[in-house]
PDB file with SEQRES, HELIX, SHEET and CRYST1 records, atoms N, CA, C and O in Angstrom:
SEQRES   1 A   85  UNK UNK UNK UNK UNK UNK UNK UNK UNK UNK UNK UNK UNK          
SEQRES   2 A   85  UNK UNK UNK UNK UNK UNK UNK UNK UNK UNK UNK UNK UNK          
SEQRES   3 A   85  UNK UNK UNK UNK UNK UNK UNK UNK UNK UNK UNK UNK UNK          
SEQRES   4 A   85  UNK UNK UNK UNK UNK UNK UNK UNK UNK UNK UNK UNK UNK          
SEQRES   5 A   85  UNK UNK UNK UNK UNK UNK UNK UNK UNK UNK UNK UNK UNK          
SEQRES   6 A   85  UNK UNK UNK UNK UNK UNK UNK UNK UNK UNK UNK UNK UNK          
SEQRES   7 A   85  UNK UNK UNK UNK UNK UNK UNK                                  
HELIX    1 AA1 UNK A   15  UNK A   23  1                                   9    
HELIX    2 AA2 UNK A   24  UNK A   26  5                                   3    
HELIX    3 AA3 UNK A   42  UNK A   53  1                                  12    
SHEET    1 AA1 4 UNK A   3  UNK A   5  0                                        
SHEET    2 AA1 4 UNK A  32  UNK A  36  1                                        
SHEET    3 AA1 4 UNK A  67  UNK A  72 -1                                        
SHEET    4 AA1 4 UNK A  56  UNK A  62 -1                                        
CRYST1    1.000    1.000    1.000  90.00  90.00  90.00 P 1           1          
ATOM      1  N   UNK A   1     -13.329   6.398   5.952  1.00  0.00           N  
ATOM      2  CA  UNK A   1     -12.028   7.028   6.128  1.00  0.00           C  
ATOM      3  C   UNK A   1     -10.926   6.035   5.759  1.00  0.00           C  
ATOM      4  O   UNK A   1     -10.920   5.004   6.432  1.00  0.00           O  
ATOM      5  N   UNK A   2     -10.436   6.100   5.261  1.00  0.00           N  
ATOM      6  CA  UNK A   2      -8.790   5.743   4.741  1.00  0.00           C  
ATOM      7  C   UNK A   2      -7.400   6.235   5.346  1.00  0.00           C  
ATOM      8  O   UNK A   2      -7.043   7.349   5.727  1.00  0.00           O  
ATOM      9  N   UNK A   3      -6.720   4.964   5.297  1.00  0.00           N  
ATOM     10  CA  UNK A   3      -5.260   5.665   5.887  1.00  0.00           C  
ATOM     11  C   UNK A   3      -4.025   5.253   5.120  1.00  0.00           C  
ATOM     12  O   UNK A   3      -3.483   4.149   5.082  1.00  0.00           O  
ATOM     13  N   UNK A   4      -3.785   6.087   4.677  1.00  0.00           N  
ATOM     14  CA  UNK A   4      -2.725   5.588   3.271  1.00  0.00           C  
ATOM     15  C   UNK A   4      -1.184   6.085   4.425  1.00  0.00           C  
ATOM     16  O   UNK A   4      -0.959   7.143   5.013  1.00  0.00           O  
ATOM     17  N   UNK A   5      -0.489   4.953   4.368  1.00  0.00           N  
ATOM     18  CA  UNK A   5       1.338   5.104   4.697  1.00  0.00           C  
ATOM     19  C   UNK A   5       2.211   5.546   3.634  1.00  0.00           C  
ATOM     20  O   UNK A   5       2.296   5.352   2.421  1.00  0.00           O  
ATOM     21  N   UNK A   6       2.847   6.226   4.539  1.00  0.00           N  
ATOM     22  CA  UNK A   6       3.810   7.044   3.730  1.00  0.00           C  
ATOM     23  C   UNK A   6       5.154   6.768   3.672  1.00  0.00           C  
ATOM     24  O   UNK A   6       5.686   7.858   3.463  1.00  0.00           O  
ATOM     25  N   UNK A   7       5.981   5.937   3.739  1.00  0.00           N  
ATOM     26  CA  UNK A   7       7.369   5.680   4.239  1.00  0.00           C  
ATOM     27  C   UNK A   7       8.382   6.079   3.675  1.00  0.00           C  
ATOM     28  O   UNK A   7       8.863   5.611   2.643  1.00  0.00           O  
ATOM     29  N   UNK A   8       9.058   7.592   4.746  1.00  0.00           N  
ATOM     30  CA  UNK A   8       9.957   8.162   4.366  1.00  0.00           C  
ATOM     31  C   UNK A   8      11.368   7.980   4.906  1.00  0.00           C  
ATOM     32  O   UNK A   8      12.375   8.668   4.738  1.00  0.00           O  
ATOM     33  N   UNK A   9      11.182   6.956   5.541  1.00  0.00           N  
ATOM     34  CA  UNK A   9      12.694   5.970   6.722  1.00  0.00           C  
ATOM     35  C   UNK A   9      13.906   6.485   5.316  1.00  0.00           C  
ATOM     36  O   UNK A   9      13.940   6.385   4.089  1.00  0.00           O  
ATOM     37  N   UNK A  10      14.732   7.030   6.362  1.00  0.00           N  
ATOM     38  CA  UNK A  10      16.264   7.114   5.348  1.00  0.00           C  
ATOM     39  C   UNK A  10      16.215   8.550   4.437  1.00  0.00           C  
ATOM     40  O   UNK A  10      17.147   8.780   3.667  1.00  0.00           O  
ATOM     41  N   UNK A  11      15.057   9.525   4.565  1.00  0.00           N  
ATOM     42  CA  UNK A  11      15.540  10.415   3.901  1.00  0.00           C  
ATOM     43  C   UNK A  11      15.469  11.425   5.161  1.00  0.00           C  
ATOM     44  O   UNK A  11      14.948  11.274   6.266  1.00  0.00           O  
ATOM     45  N   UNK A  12      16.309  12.710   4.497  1.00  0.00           N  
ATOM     46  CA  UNK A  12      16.917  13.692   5.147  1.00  0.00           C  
ATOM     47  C   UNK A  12      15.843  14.826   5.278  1.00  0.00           C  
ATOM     48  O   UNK A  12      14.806  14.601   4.653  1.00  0.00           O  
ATOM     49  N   UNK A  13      15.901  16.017   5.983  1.00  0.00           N  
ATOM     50  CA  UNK A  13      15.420  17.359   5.896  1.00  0.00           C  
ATOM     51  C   UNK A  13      15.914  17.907   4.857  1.00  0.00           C  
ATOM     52  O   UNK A  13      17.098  18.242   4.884  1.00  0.00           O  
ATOM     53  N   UNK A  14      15.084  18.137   3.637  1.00  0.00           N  
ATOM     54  CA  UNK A  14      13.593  18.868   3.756  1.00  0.00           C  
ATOM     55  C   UNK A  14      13.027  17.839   3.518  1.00  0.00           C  
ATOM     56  O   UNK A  14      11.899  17.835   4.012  1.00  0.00           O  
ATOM     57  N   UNK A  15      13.453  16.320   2.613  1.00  0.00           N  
ATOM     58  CA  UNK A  15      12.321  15.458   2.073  1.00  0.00           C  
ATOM     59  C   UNK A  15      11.033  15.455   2.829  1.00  0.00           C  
ATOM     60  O   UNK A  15      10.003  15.898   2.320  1.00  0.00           O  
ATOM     61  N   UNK A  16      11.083  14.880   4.238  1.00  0.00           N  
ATOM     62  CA  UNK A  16      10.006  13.935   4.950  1.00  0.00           C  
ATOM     63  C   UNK A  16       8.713  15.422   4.960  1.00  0.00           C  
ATOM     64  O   UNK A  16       7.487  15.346   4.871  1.00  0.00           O  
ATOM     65  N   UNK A  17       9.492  16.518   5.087  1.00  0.00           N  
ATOM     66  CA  UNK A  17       8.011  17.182   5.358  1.00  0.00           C  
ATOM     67  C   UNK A  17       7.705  17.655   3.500  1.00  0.00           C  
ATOM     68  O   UNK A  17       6.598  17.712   2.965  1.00  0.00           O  
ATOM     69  N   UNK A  18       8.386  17.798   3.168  1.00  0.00           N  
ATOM     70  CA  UNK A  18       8.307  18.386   1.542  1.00  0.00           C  
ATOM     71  C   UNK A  18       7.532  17.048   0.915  1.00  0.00           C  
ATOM     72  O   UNK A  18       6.934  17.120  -0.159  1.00  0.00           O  
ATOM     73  N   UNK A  19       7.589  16.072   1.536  1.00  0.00           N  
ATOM     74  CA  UNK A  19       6.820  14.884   1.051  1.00  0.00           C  
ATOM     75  C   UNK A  19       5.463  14.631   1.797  1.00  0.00           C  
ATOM     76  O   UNK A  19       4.640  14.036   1.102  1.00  0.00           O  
ATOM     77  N   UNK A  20       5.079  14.939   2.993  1.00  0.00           N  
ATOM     78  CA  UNK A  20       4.507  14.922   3.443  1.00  0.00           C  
ATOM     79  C   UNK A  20       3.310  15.876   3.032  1.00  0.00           C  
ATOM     80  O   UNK A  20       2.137  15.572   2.817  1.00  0.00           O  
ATOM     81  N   UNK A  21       3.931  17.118   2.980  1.00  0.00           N  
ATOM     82  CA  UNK A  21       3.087  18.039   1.811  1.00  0.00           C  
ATOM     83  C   UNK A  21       2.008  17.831   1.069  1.00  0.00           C  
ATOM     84  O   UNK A  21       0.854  18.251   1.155  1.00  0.00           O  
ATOM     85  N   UNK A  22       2.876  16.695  -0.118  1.00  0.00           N  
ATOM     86  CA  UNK A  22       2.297  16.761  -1.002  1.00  0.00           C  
ATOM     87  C   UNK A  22       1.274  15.553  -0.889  1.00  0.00           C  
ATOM     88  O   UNK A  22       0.256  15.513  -1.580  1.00  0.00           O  
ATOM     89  N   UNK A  23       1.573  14.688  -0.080  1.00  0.00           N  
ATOM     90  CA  UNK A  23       1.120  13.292   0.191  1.00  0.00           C  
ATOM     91  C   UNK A  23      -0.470  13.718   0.846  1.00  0.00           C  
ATOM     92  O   UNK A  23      -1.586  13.318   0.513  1.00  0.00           O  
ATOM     93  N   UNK A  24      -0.120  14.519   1.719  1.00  0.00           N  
ATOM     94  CA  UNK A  24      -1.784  15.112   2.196  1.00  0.00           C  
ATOM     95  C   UNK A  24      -2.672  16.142   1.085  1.00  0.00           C  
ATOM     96  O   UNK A  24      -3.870  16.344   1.284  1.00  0.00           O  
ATOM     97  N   UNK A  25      -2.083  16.647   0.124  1.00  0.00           N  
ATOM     98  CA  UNK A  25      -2.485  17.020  -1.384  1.00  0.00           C  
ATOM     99  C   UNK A  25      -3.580  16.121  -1.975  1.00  0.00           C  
ATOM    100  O   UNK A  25      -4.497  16.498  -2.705  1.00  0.00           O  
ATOM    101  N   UNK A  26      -3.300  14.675  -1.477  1.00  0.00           N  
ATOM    102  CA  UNK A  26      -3.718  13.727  -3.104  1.00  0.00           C  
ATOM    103  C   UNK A  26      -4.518  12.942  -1.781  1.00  0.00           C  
ATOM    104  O   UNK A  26      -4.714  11.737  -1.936  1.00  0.00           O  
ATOM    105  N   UNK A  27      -5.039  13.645  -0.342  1.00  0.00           N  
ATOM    106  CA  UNK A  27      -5.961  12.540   0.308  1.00  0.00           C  
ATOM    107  C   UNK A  27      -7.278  13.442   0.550  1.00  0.00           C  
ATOM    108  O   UNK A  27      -7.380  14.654   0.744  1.00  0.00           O  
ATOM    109  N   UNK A  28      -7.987  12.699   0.492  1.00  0.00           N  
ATOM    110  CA  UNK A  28      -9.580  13.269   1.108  1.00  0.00           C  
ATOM    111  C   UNK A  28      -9.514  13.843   2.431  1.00  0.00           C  
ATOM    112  O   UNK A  28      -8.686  13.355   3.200  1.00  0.00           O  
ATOM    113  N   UNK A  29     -10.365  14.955   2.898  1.00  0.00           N  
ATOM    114  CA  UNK A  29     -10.942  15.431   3.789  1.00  0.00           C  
ATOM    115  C   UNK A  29     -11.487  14.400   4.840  1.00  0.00           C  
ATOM    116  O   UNK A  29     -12.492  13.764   4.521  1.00  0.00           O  
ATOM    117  N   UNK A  30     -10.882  14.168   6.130  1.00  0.00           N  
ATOM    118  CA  UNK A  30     -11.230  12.757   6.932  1.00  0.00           C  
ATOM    119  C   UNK A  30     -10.481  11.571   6.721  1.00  0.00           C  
ATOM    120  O   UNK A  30     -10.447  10.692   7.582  1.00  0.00           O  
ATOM    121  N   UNK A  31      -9.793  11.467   5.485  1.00  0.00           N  
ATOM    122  CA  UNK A  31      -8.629  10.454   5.480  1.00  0.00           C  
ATOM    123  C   UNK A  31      -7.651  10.488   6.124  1.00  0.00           C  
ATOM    124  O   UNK A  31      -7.443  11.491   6.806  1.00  0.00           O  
ATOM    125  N   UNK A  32      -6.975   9.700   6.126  1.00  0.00           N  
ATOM    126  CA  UNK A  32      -5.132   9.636   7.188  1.00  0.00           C  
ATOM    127  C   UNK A  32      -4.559   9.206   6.759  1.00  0.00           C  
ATOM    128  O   UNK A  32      -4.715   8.151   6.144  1.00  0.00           O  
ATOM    129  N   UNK A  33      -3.095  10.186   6.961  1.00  0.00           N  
ATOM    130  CA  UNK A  33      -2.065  10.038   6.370  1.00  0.00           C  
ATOM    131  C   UNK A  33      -1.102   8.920   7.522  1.00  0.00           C  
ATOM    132  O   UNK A  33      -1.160   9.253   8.706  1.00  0.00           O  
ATOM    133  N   UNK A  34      -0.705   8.324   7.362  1.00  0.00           N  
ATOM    134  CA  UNK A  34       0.389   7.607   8.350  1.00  0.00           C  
ATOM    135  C   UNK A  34       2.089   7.860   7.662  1.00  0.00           C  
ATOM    136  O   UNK A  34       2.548   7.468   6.589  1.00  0.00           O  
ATOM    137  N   UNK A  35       2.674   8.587   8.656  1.00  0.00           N  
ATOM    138  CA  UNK A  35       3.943   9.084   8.167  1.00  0.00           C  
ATOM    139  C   UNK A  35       5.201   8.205   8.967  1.00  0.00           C  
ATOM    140  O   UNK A  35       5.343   8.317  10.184  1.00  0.00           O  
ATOM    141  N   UNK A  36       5.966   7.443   8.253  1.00  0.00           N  
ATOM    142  CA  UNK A  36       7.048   7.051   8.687  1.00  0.00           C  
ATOM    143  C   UNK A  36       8.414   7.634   8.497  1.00  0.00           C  
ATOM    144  O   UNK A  36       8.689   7.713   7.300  1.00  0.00           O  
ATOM    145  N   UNK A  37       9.427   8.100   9.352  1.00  0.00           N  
ATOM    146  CA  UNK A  37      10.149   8.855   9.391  1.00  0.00           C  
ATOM    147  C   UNK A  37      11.418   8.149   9.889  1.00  0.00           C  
ATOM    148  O   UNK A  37      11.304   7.031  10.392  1.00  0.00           O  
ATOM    149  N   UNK A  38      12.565   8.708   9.785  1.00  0.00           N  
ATOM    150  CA  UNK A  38      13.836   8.150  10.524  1.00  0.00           C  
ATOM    151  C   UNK A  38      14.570   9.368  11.008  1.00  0.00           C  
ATOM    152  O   UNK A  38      15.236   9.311  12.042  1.00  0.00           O  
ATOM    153  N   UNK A  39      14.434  10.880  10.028  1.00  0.00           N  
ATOM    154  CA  UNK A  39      14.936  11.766  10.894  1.00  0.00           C  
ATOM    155  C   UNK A  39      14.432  12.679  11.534  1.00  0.00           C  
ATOM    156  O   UNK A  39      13.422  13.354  11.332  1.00  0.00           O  
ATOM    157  N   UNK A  40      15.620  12.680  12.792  1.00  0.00           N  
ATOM    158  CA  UNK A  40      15.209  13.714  14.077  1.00  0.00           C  
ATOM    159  C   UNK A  40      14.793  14.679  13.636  1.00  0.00           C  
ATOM    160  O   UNK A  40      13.932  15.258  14.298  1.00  0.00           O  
ATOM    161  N   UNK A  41      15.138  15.147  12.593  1.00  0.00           N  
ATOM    162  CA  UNK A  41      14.020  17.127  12.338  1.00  0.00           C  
ATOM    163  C   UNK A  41      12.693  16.832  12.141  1.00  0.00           C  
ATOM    164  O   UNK A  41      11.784  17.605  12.442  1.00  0.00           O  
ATOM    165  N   UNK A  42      12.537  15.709  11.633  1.00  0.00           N  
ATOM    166  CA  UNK A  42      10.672  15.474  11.094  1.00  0.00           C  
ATOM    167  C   UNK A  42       9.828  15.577  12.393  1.00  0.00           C  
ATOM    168  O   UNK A  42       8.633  15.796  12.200  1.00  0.00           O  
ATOM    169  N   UNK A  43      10.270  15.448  13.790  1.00  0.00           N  
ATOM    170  CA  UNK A  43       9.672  15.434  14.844  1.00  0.00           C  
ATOM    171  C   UNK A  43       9.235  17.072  15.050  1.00  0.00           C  
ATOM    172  O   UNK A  43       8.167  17.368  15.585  1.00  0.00           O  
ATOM    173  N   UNK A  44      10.105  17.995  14.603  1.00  0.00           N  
ATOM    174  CA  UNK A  44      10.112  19.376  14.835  1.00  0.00           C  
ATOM    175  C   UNK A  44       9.510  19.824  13.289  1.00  0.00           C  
ATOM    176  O   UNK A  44       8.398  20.314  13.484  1.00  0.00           O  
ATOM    177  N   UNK A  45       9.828  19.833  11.877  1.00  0.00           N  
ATOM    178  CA  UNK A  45       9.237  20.093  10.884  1.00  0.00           C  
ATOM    179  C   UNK A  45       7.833  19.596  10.756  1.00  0.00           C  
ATOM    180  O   UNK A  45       6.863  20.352  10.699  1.00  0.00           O  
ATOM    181  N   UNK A  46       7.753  18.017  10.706  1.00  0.00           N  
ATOM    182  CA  UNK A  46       6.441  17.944  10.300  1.00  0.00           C  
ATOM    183  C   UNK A  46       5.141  18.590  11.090  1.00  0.00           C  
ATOM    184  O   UNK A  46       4.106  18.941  10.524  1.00  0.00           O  
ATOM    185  N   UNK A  47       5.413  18.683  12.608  1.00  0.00           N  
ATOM    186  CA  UNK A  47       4.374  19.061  13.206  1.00  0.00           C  
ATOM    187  C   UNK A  47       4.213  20.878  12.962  1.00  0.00           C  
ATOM    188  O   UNK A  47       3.257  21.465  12.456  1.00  0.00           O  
ATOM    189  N   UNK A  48       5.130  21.301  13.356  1.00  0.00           N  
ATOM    190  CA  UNK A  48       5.162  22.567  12.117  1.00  0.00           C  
ATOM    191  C   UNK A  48       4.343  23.089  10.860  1.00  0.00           C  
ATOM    192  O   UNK A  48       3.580  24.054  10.804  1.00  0.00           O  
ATOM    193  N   UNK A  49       4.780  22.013   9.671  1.00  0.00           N  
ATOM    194  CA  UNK A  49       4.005  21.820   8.645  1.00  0.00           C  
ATOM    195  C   UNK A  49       2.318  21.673   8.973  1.00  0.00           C  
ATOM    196  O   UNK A  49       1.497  22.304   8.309  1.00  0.00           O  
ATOM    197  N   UNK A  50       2.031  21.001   9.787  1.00  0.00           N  
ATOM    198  CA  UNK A  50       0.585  20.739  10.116  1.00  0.00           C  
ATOM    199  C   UNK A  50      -0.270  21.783  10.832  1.00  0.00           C  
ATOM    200  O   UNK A  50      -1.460  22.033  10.641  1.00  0.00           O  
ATOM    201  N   UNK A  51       0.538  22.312  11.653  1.00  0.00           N  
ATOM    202  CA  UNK A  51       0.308  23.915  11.957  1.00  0.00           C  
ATOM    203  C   UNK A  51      -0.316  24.662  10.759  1.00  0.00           C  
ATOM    204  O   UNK A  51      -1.514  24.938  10.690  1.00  0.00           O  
ATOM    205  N   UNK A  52       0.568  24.951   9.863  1.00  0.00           N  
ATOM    206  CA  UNK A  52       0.537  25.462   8.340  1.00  0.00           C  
ATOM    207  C   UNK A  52      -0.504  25.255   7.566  1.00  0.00           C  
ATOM    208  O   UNK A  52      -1.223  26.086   7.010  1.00  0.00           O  
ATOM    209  N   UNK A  53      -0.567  23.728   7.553  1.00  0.00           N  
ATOM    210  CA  UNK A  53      -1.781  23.002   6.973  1.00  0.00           C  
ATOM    211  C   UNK A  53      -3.309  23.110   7.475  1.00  0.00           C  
ATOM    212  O   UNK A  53      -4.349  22.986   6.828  1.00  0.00           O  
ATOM    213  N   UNK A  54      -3.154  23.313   8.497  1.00  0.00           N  
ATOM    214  CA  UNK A  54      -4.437  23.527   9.308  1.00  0.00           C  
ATOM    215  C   UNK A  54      -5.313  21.794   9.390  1.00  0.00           C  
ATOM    216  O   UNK A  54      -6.507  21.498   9.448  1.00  0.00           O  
ATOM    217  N   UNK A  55      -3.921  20.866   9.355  1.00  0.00           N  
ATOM    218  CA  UNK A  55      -4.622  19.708   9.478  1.00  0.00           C  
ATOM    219  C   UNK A  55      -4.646  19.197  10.496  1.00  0.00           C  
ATOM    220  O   UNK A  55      -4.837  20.143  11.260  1.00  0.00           O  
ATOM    221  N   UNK A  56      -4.558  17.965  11.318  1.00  0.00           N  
ATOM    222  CA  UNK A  56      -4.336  17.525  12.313  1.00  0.00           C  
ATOM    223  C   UNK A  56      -3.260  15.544  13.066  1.00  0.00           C  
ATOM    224  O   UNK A  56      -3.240  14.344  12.790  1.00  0.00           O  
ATOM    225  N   UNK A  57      -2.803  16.243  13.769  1.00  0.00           N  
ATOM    226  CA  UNK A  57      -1.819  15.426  13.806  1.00  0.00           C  
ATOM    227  C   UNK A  57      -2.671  14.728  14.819  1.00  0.00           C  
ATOM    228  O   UNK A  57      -3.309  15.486  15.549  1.00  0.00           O  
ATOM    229  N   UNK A  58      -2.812  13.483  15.011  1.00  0.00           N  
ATOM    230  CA  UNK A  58      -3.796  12.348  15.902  1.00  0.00           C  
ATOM    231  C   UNK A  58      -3.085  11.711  17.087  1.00  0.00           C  
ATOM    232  O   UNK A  58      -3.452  11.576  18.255  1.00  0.00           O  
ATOM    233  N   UNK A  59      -1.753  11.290  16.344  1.00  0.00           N  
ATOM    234  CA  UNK A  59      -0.856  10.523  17.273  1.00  0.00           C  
ATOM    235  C   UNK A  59       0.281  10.758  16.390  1.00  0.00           C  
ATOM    236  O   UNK A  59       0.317  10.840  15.162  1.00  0.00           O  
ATOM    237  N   UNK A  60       1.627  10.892  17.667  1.00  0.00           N  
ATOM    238  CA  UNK A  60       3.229  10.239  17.163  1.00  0.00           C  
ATOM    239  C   UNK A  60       3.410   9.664  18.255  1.00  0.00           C  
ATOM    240  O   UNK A  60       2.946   9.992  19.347  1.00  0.00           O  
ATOM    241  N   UNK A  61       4.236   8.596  17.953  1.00  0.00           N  
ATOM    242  CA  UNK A  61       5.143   7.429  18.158  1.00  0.00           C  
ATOM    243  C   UNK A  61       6.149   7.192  18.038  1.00  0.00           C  
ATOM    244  O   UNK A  61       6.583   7.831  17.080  1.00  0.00           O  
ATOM    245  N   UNK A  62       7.193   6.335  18.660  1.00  0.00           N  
ATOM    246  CA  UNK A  62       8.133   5.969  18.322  1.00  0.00           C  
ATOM    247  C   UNK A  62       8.371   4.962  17.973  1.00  0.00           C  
ATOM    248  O   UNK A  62       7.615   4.259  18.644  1.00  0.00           O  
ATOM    249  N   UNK A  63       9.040   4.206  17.223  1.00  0.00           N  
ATOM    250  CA  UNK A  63       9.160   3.020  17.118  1.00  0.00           C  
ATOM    251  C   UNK A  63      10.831   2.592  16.879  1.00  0.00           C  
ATOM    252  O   UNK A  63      11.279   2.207  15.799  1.00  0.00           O  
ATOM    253  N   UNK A  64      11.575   2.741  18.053  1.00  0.00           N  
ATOM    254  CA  UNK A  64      12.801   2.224  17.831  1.00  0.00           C  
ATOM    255  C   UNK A  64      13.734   3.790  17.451  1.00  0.00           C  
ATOM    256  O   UNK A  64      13.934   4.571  18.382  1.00  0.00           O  
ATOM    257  N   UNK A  65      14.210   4.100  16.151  1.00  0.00           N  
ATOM    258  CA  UNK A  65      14.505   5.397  15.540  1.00  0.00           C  
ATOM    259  C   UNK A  65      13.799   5.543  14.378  1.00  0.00           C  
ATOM    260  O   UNK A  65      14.268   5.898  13.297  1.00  0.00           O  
ATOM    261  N   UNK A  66      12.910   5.325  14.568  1.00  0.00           N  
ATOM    262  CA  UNK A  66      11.226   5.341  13.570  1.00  0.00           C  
ATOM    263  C   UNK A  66      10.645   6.222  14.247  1.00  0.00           C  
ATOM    264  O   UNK A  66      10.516   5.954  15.441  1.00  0.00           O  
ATOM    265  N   UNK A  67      10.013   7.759  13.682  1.00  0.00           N  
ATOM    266  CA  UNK A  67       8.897   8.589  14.229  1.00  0.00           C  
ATOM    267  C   UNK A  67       8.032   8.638  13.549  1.00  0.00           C  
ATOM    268  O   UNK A  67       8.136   9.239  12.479  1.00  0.00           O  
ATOM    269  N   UNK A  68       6.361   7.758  14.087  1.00  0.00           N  
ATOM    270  CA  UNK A  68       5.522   8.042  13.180  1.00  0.00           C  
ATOM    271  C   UNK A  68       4.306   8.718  13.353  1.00  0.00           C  
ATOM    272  O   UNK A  68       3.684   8.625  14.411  1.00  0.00           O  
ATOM    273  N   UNK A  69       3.901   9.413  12.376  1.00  0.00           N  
ATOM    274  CA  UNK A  69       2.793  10.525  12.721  1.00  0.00           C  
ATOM    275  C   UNK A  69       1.510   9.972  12.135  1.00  0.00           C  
ATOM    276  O   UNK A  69       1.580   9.450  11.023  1.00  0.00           O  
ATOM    277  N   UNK A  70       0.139  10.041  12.874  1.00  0.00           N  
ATOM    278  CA  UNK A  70      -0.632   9.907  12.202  1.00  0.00           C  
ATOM    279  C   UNK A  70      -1.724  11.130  11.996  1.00  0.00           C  
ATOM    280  O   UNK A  70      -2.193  11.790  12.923  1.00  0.00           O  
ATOM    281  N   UNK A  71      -2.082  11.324  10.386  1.00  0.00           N  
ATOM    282  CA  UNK A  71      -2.268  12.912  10.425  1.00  0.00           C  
ATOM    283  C   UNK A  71      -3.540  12.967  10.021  1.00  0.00           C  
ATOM    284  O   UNK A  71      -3.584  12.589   8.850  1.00  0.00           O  
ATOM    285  N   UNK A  72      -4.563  13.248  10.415  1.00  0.00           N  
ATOM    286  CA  UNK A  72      -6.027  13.451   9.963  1.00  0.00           C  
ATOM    287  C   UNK A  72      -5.979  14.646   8.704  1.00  0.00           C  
ATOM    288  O   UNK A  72      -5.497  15.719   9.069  1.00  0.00           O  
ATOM    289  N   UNK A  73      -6.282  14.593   7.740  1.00  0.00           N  
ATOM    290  CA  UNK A  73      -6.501  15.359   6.383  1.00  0.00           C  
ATOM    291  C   UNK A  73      -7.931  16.330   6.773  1.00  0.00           C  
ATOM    292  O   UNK A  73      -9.014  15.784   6.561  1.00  0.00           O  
ATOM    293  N   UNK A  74      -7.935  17.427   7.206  1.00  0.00           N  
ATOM    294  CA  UNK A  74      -8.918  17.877   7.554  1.00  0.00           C  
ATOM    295  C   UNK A  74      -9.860  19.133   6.332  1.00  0.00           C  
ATOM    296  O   UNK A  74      -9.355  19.924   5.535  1.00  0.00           O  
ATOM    297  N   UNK A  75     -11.006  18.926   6.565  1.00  0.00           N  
ATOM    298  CA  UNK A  75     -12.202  19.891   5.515  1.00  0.00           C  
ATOM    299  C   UNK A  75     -11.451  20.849   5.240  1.00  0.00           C  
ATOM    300  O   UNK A  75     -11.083  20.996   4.075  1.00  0.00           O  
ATOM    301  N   UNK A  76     -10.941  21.949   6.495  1.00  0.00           N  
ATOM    302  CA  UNK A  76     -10.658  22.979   6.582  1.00  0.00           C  
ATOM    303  C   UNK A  76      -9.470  23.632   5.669  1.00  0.00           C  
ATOM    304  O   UNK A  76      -9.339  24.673   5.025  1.00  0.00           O  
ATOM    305  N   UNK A  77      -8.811  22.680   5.899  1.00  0.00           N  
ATOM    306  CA  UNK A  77      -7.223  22.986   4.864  1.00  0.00           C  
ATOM    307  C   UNK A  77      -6.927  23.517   4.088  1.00  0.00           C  
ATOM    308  O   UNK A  77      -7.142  22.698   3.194  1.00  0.00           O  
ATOM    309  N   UNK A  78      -6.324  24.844   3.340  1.00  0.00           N  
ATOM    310  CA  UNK A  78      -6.210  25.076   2.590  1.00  0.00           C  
ATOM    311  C   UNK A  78      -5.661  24.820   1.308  1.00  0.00           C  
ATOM    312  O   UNK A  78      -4.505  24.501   1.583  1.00  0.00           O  
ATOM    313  N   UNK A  79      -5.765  24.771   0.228  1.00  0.00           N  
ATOM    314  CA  UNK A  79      -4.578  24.113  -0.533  1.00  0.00           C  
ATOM    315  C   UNK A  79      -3.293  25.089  -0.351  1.00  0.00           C  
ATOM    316  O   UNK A  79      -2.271  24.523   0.038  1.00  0.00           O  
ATOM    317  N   UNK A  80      -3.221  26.474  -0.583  1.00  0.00           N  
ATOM    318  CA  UNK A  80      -2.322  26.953  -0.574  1.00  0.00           C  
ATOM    319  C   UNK A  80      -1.335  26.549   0.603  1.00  0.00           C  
ATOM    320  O   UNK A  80      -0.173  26.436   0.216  1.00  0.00           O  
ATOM    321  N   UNK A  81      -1.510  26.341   1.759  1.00  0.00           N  
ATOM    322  CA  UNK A  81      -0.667  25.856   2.811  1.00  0.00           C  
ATOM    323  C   UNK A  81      -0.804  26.794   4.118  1.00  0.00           C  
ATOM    324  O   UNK A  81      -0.248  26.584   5.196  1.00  0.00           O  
ATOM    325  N   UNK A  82      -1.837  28.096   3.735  1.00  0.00           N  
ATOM    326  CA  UNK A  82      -2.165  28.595   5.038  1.00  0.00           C  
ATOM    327  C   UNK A  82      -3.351  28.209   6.208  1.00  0.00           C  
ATOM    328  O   UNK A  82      -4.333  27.522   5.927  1.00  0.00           O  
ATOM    329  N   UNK A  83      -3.168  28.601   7.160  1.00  0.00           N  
ATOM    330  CA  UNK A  83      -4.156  27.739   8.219  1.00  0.00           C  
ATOM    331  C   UNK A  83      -5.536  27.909   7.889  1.00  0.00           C  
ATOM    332  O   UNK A  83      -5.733  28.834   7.101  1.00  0.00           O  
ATOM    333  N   UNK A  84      -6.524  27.295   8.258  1.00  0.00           N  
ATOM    334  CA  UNK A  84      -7.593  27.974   7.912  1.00  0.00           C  
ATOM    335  C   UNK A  84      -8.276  29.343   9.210  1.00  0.00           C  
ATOM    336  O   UNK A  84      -7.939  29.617  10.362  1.00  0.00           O  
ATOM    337  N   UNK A  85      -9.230  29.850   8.364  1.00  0.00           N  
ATOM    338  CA  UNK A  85      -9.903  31.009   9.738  1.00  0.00           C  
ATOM    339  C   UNK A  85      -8.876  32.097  10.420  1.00  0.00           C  
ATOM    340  O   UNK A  85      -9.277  32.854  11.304  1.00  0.00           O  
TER     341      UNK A  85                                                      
END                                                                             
């Protein structure tokens, strides 16, 4: 398993989840994504998004005004962006 970082510190809504998107696109099934964030909507969008994704969020954190997610890339996922089952 692999955990590739993502650091999206300093951008706005829609970037962090519209990036996040695509960032779990280009990882393996069982890999992790590590998402670094600075804005307050990514706390409410990204987990959202993962809903969507049918992937899984492991842990968030804070770190200061840093929110970071760590997101398991799961089998199930669809590409299109709906949940699975």
């Amino acid at each position: 398993m692999a955990t590739t970082k993502l650091d999206l510190v300093g951008l706005k809504c829609p970037l962090p989840a519209l990036k996040t998107r695509k960032a779990l696109g280009g990882i393996q099934p069982g890999d992790r994504l590590e998402v670094h964030c600075t804005d307050p909507l990514a706390a409410i969008d990204i987990p959202n998004l993962i809903g969507e994704t049918g992937d899984r969020i492991e842990n968030t954190a804070r770190d200061g005004d840093r929110i970071i997610f760590l997101i398991e890339r799961r089998a199930a996922a669809m590409a299109n962006g709906a949940p699975a089952g």
